[in-house]
C-alpha positions as a Markdown table, in Angstrom:
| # | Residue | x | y | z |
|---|---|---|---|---|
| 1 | Unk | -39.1 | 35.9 | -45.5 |
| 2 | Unk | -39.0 | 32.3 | -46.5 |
| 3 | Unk | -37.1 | 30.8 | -43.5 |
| 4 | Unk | -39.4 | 31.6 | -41.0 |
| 5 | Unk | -42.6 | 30.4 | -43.2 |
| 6 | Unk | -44.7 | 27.3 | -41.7 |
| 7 | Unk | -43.7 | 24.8 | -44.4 |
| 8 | Unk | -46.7 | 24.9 | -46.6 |
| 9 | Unk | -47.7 | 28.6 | -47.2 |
| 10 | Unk | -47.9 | 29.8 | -50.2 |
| 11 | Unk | -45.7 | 32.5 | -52.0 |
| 12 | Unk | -46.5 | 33.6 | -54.9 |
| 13 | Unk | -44.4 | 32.9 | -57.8 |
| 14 | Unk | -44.7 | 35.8 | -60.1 |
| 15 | Unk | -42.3 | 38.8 | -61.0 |
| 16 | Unk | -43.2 | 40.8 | -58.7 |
| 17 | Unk | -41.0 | 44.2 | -58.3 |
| 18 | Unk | -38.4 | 44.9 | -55.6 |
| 19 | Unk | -39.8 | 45.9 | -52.6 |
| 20 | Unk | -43.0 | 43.8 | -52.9 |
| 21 | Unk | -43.9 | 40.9 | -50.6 |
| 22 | Unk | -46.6 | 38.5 | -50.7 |
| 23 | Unk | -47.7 | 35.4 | -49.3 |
| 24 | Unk | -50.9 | 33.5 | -48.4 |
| 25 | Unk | -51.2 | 31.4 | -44.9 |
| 26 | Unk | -52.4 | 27.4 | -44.9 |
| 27 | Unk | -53.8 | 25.8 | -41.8 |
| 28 | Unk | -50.3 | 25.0 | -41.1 |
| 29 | Unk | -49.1 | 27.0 | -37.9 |
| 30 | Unk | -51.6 | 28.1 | -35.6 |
| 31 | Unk | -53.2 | 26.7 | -32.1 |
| 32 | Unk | -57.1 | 26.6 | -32.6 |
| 33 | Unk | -58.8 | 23.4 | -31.7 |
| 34 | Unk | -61.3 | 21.7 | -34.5 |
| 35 | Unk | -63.2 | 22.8 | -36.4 |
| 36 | Unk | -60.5 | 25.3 | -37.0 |
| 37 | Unk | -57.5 | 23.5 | -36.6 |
| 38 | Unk | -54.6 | 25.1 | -36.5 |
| 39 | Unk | -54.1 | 28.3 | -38.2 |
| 40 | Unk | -58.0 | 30.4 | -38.4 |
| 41 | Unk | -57.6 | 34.1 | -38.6 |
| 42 | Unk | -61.0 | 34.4 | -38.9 |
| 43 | Unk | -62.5 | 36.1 | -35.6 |
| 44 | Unk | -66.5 | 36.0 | -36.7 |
| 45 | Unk | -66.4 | 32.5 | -37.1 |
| 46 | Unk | -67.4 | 31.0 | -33.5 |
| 47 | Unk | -63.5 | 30.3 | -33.0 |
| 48 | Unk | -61.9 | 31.0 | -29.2 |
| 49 | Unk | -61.4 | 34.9 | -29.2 |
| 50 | Unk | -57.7 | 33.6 | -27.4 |
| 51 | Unk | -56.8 | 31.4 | -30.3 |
| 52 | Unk | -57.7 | 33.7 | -33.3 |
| 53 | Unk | -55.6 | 36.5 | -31.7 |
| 54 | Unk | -52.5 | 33.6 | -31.1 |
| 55 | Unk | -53.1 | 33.3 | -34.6 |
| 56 | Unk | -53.5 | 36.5 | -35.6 |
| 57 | Unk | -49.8 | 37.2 | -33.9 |
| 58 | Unk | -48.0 | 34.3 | -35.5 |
| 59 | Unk | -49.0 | 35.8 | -39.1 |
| 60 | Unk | -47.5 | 39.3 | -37.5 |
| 61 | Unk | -44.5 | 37.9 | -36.5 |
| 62 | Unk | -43.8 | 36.6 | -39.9 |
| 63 | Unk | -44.8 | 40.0 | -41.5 |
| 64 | Unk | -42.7 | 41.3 | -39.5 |
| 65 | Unk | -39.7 | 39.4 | -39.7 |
| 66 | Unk | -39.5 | 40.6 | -43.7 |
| 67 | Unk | -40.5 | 44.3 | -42.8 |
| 68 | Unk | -40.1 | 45.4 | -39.7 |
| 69 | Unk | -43.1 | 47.1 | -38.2 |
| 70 | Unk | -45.2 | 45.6 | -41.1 |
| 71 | Unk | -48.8 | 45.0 | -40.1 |
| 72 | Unk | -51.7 | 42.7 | -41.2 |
| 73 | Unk | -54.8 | 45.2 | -41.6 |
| 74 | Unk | -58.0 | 42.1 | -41.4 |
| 75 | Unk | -61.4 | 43.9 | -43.0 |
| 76 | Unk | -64.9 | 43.3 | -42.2 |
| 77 | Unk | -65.7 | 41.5 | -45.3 |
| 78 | Unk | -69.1 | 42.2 | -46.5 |
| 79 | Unk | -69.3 | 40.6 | -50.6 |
| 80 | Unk | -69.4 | 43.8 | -51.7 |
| 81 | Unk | -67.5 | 45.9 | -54.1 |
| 82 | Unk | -66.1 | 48.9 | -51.6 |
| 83 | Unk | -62.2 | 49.1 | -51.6 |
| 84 | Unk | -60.4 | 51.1 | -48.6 |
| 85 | Unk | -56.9 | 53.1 | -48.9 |
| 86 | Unk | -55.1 | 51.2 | -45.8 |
| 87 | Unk | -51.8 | 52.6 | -43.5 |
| 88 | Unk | -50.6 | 51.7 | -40.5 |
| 89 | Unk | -53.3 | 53.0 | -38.2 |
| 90 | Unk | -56.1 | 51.6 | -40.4 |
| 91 | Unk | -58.4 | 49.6 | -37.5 |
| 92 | Unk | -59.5 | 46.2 | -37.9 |
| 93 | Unk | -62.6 | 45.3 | -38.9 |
| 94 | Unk | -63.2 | 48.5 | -41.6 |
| 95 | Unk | -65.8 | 47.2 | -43.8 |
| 96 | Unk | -64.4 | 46.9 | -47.4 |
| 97 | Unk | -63.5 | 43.8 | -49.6 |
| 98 | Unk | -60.3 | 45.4 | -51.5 |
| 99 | Unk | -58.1 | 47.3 | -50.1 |
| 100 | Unk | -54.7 | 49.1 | -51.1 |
| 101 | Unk | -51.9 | 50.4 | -49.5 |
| 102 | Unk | -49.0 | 52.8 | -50.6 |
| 103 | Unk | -47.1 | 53.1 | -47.2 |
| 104 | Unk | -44.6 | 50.8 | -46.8 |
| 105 | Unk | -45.7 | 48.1 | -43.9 |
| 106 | Unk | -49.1 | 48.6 | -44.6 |
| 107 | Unk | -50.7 | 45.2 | -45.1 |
| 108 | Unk | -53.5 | 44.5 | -47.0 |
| 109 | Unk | -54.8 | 41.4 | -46.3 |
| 110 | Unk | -58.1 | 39.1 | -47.3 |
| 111 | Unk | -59.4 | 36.2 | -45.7 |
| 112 | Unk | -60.8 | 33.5 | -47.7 |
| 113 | Unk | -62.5 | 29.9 | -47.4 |
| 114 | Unk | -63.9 | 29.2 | -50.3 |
| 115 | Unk | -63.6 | 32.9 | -51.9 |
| 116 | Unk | -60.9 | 33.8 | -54.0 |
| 117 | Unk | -58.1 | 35.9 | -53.0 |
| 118 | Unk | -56.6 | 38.3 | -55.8 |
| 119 | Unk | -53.3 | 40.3 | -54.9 |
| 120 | Unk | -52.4 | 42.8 | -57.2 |
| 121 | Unk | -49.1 | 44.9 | -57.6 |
| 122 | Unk | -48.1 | 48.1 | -59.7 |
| 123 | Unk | -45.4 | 46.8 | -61.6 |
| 124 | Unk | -43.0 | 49.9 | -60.3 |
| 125 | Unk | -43.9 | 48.6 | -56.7 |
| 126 | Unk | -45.7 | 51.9 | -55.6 |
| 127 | Unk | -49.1 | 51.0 | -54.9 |
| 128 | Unk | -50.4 | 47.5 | -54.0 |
| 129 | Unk | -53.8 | 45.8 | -53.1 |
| 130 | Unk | -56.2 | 42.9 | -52.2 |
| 131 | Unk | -59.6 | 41.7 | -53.3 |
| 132 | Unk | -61.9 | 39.4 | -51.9 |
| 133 | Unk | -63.8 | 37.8 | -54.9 |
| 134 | Unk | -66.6 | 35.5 | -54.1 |
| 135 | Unk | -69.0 | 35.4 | -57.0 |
| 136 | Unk | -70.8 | 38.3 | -55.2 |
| 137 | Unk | -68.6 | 40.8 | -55.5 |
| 138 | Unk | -67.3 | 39.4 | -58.6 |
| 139 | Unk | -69.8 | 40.0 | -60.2 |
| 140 | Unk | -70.9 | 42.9 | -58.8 |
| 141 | Unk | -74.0 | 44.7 | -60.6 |
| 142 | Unk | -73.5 | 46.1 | -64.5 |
| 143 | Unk | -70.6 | 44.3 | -64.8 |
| 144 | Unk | -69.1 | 46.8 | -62.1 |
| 145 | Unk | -67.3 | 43.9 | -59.6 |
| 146 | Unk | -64.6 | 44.0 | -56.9 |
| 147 | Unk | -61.6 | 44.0 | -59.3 |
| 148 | Unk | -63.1 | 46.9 | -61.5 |
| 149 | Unk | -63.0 | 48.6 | -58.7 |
| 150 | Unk | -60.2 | 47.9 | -57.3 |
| 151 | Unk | -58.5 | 48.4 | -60.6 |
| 152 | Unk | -59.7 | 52.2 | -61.2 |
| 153 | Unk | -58.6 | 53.2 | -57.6 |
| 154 | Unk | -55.0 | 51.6 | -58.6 |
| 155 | Unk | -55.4 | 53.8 | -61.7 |
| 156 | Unk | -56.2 | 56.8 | -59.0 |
| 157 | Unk | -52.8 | 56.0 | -57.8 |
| 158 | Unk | -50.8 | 56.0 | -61.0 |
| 159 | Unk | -51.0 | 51.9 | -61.7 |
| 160 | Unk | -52.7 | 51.8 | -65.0 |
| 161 | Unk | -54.0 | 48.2 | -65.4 |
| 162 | Unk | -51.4 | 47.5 | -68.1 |
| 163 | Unk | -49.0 | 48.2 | -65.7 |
| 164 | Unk | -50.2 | 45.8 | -63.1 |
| 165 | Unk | -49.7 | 42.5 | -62.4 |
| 166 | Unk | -52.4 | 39.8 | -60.6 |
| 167 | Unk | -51.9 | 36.7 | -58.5 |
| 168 | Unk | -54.6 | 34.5 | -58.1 |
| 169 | Unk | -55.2 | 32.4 | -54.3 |
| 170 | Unk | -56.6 | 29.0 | -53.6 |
| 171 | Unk | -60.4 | 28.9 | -54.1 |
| 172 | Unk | -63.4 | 26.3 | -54.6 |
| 173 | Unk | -62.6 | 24.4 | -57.6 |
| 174 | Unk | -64.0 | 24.2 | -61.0 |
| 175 | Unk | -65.2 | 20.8 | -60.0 |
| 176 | Unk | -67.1 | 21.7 | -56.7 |
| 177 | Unk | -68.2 | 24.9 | -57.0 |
| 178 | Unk | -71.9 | 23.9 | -57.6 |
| 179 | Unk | -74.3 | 27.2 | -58.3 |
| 180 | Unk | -77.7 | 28.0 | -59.8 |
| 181 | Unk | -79.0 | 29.6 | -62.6 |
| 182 | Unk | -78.8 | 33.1 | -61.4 |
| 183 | Unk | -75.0 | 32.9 | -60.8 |
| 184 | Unk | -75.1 | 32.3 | -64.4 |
| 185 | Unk | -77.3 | 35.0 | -65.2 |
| 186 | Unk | -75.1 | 37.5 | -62.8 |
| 187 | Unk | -71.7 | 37.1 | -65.0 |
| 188 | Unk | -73.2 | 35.8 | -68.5 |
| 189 | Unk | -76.0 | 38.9 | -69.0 |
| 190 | Unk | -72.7 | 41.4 | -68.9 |
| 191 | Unk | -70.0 | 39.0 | -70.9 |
| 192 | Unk | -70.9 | 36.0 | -72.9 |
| 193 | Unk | -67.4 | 34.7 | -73.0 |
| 194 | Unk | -68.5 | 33.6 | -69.6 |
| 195 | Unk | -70.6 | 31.1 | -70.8 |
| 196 | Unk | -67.4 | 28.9 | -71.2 |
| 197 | Unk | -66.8 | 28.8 | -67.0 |
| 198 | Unk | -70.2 | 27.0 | -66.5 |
| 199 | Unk | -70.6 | 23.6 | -67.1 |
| 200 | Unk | -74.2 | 22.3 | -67.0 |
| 201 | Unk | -75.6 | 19.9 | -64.0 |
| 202 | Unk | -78.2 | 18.0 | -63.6 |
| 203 | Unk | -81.5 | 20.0 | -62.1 |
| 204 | Unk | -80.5 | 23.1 | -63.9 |
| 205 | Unk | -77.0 | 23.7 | -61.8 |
| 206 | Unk | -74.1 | 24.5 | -63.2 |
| 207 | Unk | -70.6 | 24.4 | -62.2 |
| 208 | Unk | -68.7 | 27.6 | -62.3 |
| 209 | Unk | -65.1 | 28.5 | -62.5 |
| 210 | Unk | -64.1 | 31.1 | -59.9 |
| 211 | Unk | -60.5 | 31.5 | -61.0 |
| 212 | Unk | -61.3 | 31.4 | -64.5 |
| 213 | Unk | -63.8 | 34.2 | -64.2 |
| 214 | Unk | -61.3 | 36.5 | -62.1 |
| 215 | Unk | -59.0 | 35.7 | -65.4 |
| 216 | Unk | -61.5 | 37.1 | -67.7 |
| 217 | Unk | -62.5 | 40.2 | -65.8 |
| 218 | Unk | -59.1 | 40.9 | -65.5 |
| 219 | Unk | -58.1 | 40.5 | -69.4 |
| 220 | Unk | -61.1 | 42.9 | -69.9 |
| 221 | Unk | -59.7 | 45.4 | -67.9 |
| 222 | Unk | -56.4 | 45.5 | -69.5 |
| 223 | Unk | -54.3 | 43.1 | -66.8 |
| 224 | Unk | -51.9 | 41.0 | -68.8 |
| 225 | Unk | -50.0 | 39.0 | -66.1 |
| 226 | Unk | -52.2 | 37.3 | -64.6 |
| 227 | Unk | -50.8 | 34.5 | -62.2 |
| 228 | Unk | -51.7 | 31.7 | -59.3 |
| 229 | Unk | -54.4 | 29.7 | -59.7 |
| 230 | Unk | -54.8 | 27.9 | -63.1 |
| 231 | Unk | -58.2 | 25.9 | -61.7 |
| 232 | Unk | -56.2 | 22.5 | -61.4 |
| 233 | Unk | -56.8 | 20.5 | -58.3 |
| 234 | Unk | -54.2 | 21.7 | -56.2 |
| 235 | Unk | -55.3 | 24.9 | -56.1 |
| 236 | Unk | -59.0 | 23.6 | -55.2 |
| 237 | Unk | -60.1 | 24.5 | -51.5 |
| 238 | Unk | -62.5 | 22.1 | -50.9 |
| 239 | Unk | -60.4 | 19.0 | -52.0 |
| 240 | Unk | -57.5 | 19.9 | -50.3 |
| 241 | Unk | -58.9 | 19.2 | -46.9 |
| 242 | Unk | -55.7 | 19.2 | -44.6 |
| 243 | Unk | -54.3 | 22.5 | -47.0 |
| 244 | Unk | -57.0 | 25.1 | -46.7 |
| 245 | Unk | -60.1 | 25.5 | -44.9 |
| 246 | Unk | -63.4 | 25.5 | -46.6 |
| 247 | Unk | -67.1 | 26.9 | -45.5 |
| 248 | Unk | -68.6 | 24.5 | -47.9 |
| 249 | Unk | -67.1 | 21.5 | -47.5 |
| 250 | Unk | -66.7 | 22.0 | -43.4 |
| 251 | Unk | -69.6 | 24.1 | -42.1 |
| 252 | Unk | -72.5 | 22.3 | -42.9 |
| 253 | Unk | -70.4 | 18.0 | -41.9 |
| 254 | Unk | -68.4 | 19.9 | -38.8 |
| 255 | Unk | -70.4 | 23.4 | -37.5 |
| 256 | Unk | -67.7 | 25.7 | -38.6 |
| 257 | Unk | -65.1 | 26.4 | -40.6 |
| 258 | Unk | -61.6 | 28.8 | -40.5 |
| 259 | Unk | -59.9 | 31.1 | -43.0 |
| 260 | Unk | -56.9 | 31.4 | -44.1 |
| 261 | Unk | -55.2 | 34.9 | -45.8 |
| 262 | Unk | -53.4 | 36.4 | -48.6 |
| 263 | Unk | -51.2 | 38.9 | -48.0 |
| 264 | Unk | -49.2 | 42.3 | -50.2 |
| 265 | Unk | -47.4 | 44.5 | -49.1 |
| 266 | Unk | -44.6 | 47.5 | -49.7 |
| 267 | Unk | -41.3 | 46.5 | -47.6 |
């Protein structure tokens, strides 16, 4: 799978089990003009219809150049907490932000600009699956998030959470993720180890650790490999301009802004 990457994707360096592939796209690769330059695979985002589905194909090709007849399945993501069993025929656009996948080919795959991506893989490679984590659905209501979910329906499928591992996707930084006092409330009422992925601003803002709050949710459900993004700079959407694309740091200077997508699947 490597050799026909675009230079700069990402693939996921943890131990995952024989059989599973992963990786996550870049803006590296793709034909849209700006705002979206080069690779969007985002086709609600104002791009050219032509472009996004250009796009769309050169992610296929490489899917399918490590399994044949593999298939990127893109969901209509809402910020909720909904996770859909995906196949080969699943159509594009079903509304879910998690999904999972036990046929081989079957690609679950979340697109992100800002959001973090979580991929996560039964450590006998028989069942994986993809979450789309903004604080939303991270945080979900009751403490009941994206990843619990998703987490019980890979239980459903014989991947108890100590027998799954995690990788963790680029995201908005520690450093720029600005919030407000409610985003605060939404993860620190349920867990008050949370407190420690806030840091205080001026005008009663806070800036909140994405990654870092995926990492506890996921040590609370039992997850001990846990891998990806540590919240260092390099993993930081929004600084790493020419890397990844970013709704905050692009929408509001340029009018729009592309996304990019992490991939699993069963080979």
């Amino acid at each position: 799978m490597d050799a026909s990457l675009p230079a700069d994707w990402l693939v996921p360096d943890w131990p995952a089990p024989p059989g599973v592939h992963a990786l996550c796209t870049t803006r590296a690769g793709g034909v849209s003009a700006a705002p979206y330059e080069h690779l969007n695979l985002g086709a609600h985002v104002g791009d050219d219809v032509a472009a996004v589905q250009a796009n769309r194909q050169v992610l296929q090709s490489v899917l399918q150049a490590a399994t044949p007849g593999a298939r990127a399945v893109f969901l209509n993501q809402v910020h909720g907490t909904d996770v859909a069993h995906i196949d080969g025929a699943t159509p594009d656009a079903t509304a879910a932000d998690a999904c999972l996948a036990t046929a081989p080919g079957a690609v679950c795959t979340i697109m992100v600009a800002d959001c973090l991506p979580v991929l996560l893989a039964h450590r006998a490679g028989s069942v994986v699956a993809a979450a789309h984590a903004g604080w939303r659905g991270l945080a979900g209501a009751q403490g009941q998030g994206v990843l619990e979910s998703t987490v019980q329906r890979l239980a459903g499928e014989g991947a108890p959470a100590n027998e799954v591992i995690a990788w963790l996707g680029p995201c908005i930084g520690p450093t720029a993720f600005e919030v407000g006092a409610e985003v605060r409330a939404a993860f620190c009422g349920h867990d008050a180890a949370a407190e420690a992925c806030f840091v205080p601003q001026p005008g009663g803002k806070f800036l909140a650790d994405l990654a870092g709050l995926a990492r506890l949710r996921l040590a609370a459900l039992g997850l001990t490999g846990v891998y990806g993004n540590d919240g260092t700079a390099p993993w930081c959407t929004v600084r790493n301009a020419s890397r990844f694309f970013s709704h905050r740091r692009d929408t509001a200077v340029l009018g729009g802004s592309g996304r990019f997508a992490a991939c699993i699947w069963r080979g």
